[in-house]
N, C-alpha and C positions, 0 to 999 in steps of 0.2 A: 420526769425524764425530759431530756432537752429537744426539743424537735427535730434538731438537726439529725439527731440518731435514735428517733423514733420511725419505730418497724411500718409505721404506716403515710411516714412522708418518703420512702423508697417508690411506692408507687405510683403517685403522678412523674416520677423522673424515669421509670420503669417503662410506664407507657408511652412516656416522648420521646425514649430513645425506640421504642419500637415502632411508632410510625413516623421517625425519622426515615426506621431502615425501611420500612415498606414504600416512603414517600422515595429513594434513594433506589430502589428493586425497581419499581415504576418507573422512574426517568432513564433509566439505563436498563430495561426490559430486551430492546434488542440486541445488545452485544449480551447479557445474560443470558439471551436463548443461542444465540451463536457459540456460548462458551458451552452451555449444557451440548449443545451438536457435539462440540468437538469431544469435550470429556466422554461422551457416551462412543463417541466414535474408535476413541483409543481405547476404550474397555474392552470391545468388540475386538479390536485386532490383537489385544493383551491377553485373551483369554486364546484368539486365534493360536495366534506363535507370542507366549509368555519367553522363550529365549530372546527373541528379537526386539519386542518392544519393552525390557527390561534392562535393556545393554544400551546404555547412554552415548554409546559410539552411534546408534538409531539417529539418536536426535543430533547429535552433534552434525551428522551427515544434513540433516532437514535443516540446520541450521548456518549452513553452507549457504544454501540458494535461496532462504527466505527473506533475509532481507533487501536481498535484488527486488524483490514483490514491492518489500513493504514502500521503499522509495518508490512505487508508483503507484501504489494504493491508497496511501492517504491525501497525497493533492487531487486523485480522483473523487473524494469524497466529497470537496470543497464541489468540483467540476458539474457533479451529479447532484449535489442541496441546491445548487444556481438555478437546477432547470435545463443543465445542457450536460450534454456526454462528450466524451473527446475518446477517439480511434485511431490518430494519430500521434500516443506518445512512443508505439514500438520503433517507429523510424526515426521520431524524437531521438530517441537510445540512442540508436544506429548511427546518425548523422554526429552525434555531440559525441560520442564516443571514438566515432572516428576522427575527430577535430584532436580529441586525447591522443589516439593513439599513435597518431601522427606528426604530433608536434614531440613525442616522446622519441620516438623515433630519430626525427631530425636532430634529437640533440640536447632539447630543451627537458629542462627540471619540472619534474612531473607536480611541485606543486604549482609552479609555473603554469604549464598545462593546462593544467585547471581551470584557470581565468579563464580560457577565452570559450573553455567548453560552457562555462556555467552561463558565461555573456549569452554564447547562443541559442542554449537551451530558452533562457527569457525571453530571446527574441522570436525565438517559432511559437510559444506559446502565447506571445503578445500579438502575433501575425496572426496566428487564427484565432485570438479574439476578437479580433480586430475583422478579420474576413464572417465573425459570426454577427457580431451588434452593430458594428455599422455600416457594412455592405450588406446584413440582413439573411445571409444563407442560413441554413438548415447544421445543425451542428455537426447533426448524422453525417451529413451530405460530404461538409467542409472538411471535416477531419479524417474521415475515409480519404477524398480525392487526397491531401498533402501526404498523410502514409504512403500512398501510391507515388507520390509527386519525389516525397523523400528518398524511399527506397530506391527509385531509380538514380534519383543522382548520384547514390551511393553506387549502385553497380556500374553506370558507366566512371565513377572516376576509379574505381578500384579494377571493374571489369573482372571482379569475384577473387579478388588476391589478398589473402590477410596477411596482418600484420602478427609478428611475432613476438611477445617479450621473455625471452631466456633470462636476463639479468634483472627481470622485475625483481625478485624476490630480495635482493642487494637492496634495493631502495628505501628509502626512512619511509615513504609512502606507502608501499605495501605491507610493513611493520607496523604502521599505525593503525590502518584501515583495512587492511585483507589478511593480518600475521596470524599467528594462535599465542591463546595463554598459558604458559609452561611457567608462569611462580608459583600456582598454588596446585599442591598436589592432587586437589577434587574437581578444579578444572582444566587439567590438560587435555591439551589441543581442544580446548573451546574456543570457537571461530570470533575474534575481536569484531567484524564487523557485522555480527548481531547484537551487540552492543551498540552501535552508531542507528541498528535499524530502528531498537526500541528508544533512543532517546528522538530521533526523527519523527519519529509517535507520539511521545510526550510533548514534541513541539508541536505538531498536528494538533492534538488534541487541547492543546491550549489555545493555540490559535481559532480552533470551533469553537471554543465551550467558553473562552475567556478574555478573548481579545474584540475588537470591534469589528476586524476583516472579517470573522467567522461568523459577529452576528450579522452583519450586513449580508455575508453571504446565505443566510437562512432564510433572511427577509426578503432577500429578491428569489428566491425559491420558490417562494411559499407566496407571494402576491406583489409582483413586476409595479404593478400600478399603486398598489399601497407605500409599498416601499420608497417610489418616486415621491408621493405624497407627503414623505417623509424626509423629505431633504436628502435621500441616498440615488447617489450615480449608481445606476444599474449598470449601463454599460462598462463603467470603470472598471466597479466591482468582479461582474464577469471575464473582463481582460484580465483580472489580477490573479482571478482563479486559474485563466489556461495559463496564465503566468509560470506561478505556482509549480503547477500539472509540468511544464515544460522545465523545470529548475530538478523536480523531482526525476523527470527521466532521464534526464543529464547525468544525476547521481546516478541512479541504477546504471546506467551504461558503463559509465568508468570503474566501477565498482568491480561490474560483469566483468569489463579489463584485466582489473588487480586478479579477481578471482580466480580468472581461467590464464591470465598470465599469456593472452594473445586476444585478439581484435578479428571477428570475422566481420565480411559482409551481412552477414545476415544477423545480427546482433541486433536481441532488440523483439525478435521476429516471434518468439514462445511466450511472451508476458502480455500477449491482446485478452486471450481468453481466461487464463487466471486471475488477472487482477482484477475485470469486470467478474467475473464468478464471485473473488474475495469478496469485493465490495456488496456484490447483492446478497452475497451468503451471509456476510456479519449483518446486515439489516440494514443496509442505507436504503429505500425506496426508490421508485425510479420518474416518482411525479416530481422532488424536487421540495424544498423545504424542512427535511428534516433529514440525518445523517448521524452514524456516530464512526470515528475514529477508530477507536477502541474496539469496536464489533466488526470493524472492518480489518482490521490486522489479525484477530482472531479466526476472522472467514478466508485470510493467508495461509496461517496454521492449519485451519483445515483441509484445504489446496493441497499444498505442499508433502500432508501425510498420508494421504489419500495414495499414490502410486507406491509409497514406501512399503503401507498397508496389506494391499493390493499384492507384491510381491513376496511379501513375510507368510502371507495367508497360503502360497503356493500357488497362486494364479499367475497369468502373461498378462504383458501389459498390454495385451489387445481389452483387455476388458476398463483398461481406467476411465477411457470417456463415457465410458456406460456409466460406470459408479461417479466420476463426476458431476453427471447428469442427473442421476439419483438422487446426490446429495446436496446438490445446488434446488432440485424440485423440493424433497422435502423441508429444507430450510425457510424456501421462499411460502411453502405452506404454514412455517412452524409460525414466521414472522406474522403473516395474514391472518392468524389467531391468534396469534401471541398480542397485536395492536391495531384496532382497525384504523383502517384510512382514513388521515383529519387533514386539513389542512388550516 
């Protein structure tokens, strides 16, 4: 018999694709246990109300607001492996979204537009890296005060008056990135720009796991002084992630835009607490050095079905920050046994 297809060389190829998978379960442990939360979460509410969470109009609905998240969840990941947090991308939104929706306004071509939002976006997140490693503040500190700092200049220039777009929906723009898809019979009105949110993910997740930004960014996480040791600009690197962080909430703002098809002042203002929730719920740690993308867009998913949940079950939404908090605890417990602390 030839070896090749002999019954007993199946199994060293047997055993190394199995502790491929187990070496492969291990590296990706935390967004694994983020995925079991959620799956077991929608079970729970499946069984709750089986009409509700069976009717794909559910999700198309969650699928509406999630990827506003995800644009701010994933350069939070880069923000939090660094070693530093940023509390400043809701006014981010706010500010850059209002640069959109203004210049839309005046006249100008919304992909036009866009330029100068995206410009700015870079530049606040550049600013407060900048006010973080080489003036030395406190991340907490810095990115709290500019939120604050932000927000205001939004309401003294607006003085609390939005902006309205009625003829978005005319535009090649909100066709591209905010439209629905009605060619294929099994996905109408499936929202196109959750498609834009998961390939923003895939570039995320490339960017951590496979590009130099994201190792560098791990390394200055995880040992500031070794890293230096290593020929890598910490402080760069850090600027590049509020960078990042600031490009990211530029998208979700104009996004929010298309979406809602009008520009408030206060834009921006409901994504502080979910998207830090997402991030710590899918398993990023909060000492810095390790992060995953992927577990963090899934800790979104969780977010986002959570109120849908919540109201399917036949409760008010007086109780979501409860279960929020619930499910942000038991996660953060699931993680702390799921992988203990290394650095």
């Amino acid at each position: 018999m030839n070896a090749a297809t002999s019954p007993l060389s199946t199994v060293p190829r047997s055993r190394s694709n199995t502790s491929t998978l187990v070496r492969w379960i291990k590296r990706n442990r935390r967004a694994m246990s983020a995925l079991v939360i959620m799956i077991v979460m929608l079970v729970i509410f499946t069984i709750i109300n089986p009409r509700v969470f069976t009717n794909p109009i559910t999700y198309r609905s969650i699928f509406i607001s999630l990827p506003i998240s995800l644009f701010v969840v994933v350069p939070m990941v880069f923000v939090v492996a660094s070693g530093e947090i940023d509390l400043s991308f809701p006014a981010t939104a706010g500010i850059t979204s209002w640069v959109f929706a203004a210049a839309v306004r005046d006249g100008w071509d919304p992909f036009a537009a866009l330029v100068p939002t995206l410009i700015l976006g870079t530049f606040v997140g550049m600013f407060v890296g900048t006010l973080v490693t080489y003036v030395g503040l406190s991340s907490l500190v810095a990115t709290l005060g500019m939120n604050f700092l932000m927000r205001g200049i939004i309401n003294m220039g607006t003085e609390g008056v939005a902006i309205q777009f009625p003829q978005m929906r005319e535009t090649l723009m909100w066709q591209v990135f905010a439209g629905r898809i009605d060619q294929f019979p099994w996905m109408t009105g499936f929202p196109i720009h959750m498609i834009w949110g998961i390939l923003f993910v895939l570039l995320g997740w490339v960017l951590f796991n496979r590009h130099r930004f994201g190792i560098h960014v791990q390394l200055v996480g995880d040992n500031p002084d070794s890293a230096t040791e290593m020929g890598i600009n910490v402080k760069s690197v850090k600027i590049r992630a509020f960078a990042f962080m600031g490009i990211g909430a530029a998208c979700a703002g104009v996004l929010s835009v298309l979406v809602n098809q009008n520009w408030w002042p206060t834009t921006g203002d409901g994504l502080l607490l979910p998207a830090l929730a997402a991030v710590f719920v899918g398993g990023t740690p909060t000492w810095g050095g390790i992060g995953t993308v992927v577990g963090s867009a899934i800790g979104a998913g969780i977010i986002a079905s959570i109120e849908t949940g919540i109201i399917a079950a036949g409760l008010t939404g007086y109780v979501t920050q409860f279960f929020n908090g619930l499910v942000i605890i038991i996660s953060l417990i699931g993680h702390r046994f799921n992988g203990p602390r290394y650095r």
